[in-house]
C-alpha positions in Angstrom: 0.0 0.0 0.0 1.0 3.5 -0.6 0.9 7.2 0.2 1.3 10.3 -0.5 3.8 12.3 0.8 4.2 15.9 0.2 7.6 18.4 0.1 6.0 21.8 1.2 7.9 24.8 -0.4 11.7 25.3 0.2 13.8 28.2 -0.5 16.8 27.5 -2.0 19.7 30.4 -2.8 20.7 30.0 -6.7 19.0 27.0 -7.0 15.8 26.5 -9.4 14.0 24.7 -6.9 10.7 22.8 -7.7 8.1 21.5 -5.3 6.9 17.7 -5.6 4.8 15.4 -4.1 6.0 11.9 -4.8 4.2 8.5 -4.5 6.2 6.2 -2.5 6.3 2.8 -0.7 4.8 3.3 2.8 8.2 4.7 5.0 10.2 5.3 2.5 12.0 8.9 2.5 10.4 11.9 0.2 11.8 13.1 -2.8 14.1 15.6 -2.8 12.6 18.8 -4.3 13.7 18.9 -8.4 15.8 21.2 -10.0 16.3 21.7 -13.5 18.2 18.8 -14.8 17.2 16.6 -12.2 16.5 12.7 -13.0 13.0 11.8 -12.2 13.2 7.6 -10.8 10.0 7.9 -8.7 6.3 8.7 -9.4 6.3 12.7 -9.0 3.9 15.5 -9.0 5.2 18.8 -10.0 3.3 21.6 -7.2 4.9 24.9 -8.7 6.6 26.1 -12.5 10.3 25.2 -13.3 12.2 27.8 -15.1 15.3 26.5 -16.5 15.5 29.6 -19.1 19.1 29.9 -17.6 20.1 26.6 -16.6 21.4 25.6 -20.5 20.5 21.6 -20.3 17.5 19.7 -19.9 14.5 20.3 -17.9 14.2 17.2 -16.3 15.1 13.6 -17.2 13.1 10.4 -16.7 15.8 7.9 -15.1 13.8 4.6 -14.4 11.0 2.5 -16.2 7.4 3.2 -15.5 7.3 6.3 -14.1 4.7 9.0 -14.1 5.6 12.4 -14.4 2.1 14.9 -13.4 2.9 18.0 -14.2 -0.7 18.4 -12.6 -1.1 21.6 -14.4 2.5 23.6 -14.6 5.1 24.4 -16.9 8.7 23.4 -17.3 10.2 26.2 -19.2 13.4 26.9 -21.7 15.5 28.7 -22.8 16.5 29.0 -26.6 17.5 26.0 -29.0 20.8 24.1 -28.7 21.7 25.6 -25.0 18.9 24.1 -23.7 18.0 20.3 -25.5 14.4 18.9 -24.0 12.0 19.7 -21.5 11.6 16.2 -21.1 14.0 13.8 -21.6 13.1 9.9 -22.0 16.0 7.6 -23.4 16.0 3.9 -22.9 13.1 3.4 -20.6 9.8 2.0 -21.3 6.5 2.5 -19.6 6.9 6.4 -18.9 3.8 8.4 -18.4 4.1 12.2 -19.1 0.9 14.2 -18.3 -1.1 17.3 -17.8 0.8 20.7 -17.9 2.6 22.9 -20.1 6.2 22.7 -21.6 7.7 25.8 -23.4 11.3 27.2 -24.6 14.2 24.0 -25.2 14.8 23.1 -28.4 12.3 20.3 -28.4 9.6 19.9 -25.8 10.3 16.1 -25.5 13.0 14.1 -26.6 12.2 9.9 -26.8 14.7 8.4 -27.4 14.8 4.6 -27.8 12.2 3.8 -25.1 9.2 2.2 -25.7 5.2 1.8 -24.2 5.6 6.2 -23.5 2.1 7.7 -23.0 1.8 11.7 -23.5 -1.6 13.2 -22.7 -3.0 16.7 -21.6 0.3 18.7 -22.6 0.3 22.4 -24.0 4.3 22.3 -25.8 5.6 25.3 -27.8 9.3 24.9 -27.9 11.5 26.4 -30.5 12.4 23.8 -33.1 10.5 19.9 -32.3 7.5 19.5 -29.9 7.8 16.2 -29.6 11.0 14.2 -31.4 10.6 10.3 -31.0 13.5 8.2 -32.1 13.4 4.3 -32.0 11.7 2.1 -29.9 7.9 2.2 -30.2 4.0 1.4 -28.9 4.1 5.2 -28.3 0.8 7.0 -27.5 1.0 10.4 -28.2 -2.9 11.5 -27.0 -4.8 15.0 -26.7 -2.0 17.0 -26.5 -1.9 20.8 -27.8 1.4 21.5 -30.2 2.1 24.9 -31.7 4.5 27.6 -32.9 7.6 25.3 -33.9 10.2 25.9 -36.8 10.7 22.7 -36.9 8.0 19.8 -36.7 5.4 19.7 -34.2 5.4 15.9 -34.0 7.9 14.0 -35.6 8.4 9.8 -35.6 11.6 8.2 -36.8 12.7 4.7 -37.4 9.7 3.8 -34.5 7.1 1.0 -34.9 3.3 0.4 -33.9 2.8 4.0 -32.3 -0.6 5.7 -32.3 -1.0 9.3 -32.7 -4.5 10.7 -31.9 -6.9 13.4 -30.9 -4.0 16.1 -31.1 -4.4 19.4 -31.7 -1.2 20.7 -33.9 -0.9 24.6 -35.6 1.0 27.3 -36.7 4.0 25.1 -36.7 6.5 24.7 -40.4 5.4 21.0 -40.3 2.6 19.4 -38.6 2.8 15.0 -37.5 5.4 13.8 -39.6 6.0 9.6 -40.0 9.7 9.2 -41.1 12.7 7.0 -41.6 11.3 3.6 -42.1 8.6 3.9 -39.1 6.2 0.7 -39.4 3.0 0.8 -38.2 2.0 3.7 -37.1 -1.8 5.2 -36.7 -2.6 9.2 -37.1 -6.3 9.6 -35.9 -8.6 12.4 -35.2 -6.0 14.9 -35.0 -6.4 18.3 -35.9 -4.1 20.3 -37.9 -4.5 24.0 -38.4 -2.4 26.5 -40.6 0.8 24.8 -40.5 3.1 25.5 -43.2 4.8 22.7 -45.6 2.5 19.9 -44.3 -0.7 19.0 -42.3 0.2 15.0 -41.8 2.9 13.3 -44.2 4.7 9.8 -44.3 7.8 10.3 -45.7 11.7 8.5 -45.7 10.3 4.7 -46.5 7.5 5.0 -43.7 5.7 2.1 -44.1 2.0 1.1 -42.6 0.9 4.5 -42.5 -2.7 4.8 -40.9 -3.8 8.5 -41.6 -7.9 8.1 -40.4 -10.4 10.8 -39.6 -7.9 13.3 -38.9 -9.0 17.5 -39.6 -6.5 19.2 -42.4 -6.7 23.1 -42.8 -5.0 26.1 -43.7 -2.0 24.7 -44.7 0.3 26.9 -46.8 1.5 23.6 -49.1 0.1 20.2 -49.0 -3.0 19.0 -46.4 -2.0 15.2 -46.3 0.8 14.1 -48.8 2.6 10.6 -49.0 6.3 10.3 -50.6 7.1 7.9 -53.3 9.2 6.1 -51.3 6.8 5.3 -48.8 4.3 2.0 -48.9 0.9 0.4 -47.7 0.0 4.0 -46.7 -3.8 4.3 -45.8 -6.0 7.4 -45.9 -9.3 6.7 -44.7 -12.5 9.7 -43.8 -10.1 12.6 -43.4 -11.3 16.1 -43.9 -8.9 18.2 -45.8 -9.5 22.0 -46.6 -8.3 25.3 -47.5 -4.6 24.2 -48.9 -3.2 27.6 -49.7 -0.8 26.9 -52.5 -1.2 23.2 -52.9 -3.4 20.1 -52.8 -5.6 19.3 -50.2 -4.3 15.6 -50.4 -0.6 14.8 -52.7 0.1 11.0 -53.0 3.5 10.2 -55.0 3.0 6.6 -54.1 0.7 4.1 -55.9 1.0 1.8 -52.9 -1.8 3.9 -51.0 -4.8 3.4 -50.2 -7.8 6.4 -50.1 -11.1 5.4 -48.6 -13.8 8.4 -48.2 -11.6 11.2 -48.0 -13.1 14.5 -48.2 -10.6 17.3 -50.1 -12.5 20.7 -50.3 -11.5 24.7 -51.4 -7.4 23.8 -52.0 -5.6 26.2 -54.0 -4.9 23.1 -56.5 -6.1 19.7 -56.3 -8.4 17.8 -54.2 -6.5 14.6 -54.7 -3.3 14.3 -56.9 -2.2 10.5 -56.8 -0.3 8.5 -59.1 -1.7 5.7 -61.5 -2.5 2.5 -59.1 -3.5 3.7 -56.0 -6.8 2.1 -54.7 -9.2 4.4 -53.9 -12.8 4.5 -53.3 -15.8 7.2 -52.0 -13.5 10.2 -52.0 -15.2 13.4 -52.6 -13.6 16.8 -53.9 -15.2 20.0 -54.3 -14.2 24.0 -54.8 -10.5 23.3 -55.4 -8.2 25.5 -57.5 -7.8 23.0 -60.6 -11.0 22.4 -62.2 -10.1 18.9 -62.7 -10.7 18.3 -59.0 -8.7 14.9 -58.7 -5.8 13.4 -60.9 -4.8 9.2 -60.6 -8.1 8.5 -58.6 -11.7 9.2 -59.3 -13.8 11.5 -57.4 -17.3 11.9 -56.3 -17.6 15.7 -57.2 -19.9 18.0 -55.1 -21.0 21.5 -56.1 
């Protein structure tokens, strides 16, 4: 059986301190409050904001497997790019929960880094370049988190298998949820995606087993939901792409797709551009730029 035991506020001189509560075995010792940099081993509780815009490393570090990291509604903020890597850091570990609160500044708002079975729900992340940067590993699930204001991507998988991305909220960001590098198997669902710049969603890099399903596309400067040639078994199904500045609302360079009751609507160009062989079915274009509404697929066109 265990309890709760709470740290009350501390004042530290020149130190960042940071008030938890941890969970711990019945008469074990509390946590020592965090600072930034610190490696989190126990099931913590964040009770006040960590600035670490002058501390030049990491906010705070996941050191053990399974561990759940509340930031029960505050932030863990950066300073600018390289001088100061991840809010988060998870590298090697496997069954970390991150949740609830607000991560700004850092170059990327969480690093994972060949660890596998992470869950990140309920987080607000505007850092400067990545919000979220996974790398390896895999069974991810990146859920209901809010991701804006990057210059880099706002989600981005590499070389990672079987993760599922969903009910995300991603904009203003260069590029939106990005599959990469030979990632297998992962799912994209009921995001939203709202004026981000070179892509909504987009396999690319020999991603293979793409699920992109009921996800929202809009406002994008270039293409909603595009596919590269070099990726395969890619599988669009009831997304809702529209208002593609300067592109199409979905671009497909690969014929091994699949496009299943997509609806591509008011693009600057094409509803749907696909290549010869993809197998499509039910999609629907309307209002886009190029009057011939789809190209490689047939559409059902509305007024």
């Amino acid at each position: 059986m265990s309890h709760i035991s709470t740290i009350r506020p501390l004042c530290i001189a020149g130190a960042a301190a940071l008030v938890v509560a941890s969970f711990a075995p019945a008469g074990a010792q509390a946590a020592e409050p965090l600072t930034c940099g610190a490696t989190v081993t126990v099931n913590t509780v964040l009770t006040a904001d960590l600035d670490c815009t002058d501390s030049g490393g990491d906010g705070l570090v996941i050191g053990a497997d399974n561990v759940v990291l509340n930031l029960n509604g505050f932030t863990i903020s950066g300073g600018d790019g390289d001088l100061a890597p991840a809010g988060i850091r998870i590298d090697g570990r496997t069954g970390t929960r991150v949740l609830n609160g607000t991560i700004t500044g850092f170059k990327a708002g969480m690093e994972i880094q060949q660890s596998t079975k992470t869950t990140v729900t309920g987080l607000d992340i505007s850092a400067h370049y990545r919000g979220i940067n996974v790398g390896g590993g895999g069974g991810h699930l990146l859920e209901k988190n809010n991701l804006h204001g990057h210059t880099g991507d706002a989600i981005r998988i590499a070389v990672s298998n079987n993760n599922v991305i969903s009910k995300n909220t991603v904009t203003e960001n260069v590029y939106g949820i990005g599959i990469a590098d030979d990632s297998s198997g992962t799912r994209v669902e009921k995001n939203v995606a709202d004026k981000n710049r070179h892509f909504g969603i987009s396999a690319y890099s020999k991603a293979t087993n793409t699920v992109f399903e009921k996800n929202v596309v809009s406002n994008t400067t270039f293409d909603g939901i595009s596919a590269s040639a070099d990726t395969t078994f890619t599988h669009l199904e009831k997304n809702q792409v529209t208002t593609s500045l300067w592109g199409d609302g979905i671009h497909i360079d690969t014929p091994s797709a699949t496009l299943i009751k997509n609806t591509s609507t008011d693009n600057g160009e094409l509803g749907i551009a696909a290549p010869e062989g993809v197998t499509a079915e039910k999609n629907l274009a309307a209002r886009n730029g190029n009057p011939a509404q789809c190209t490689g697929v047939v559409c059902l066109v509305a007024p």
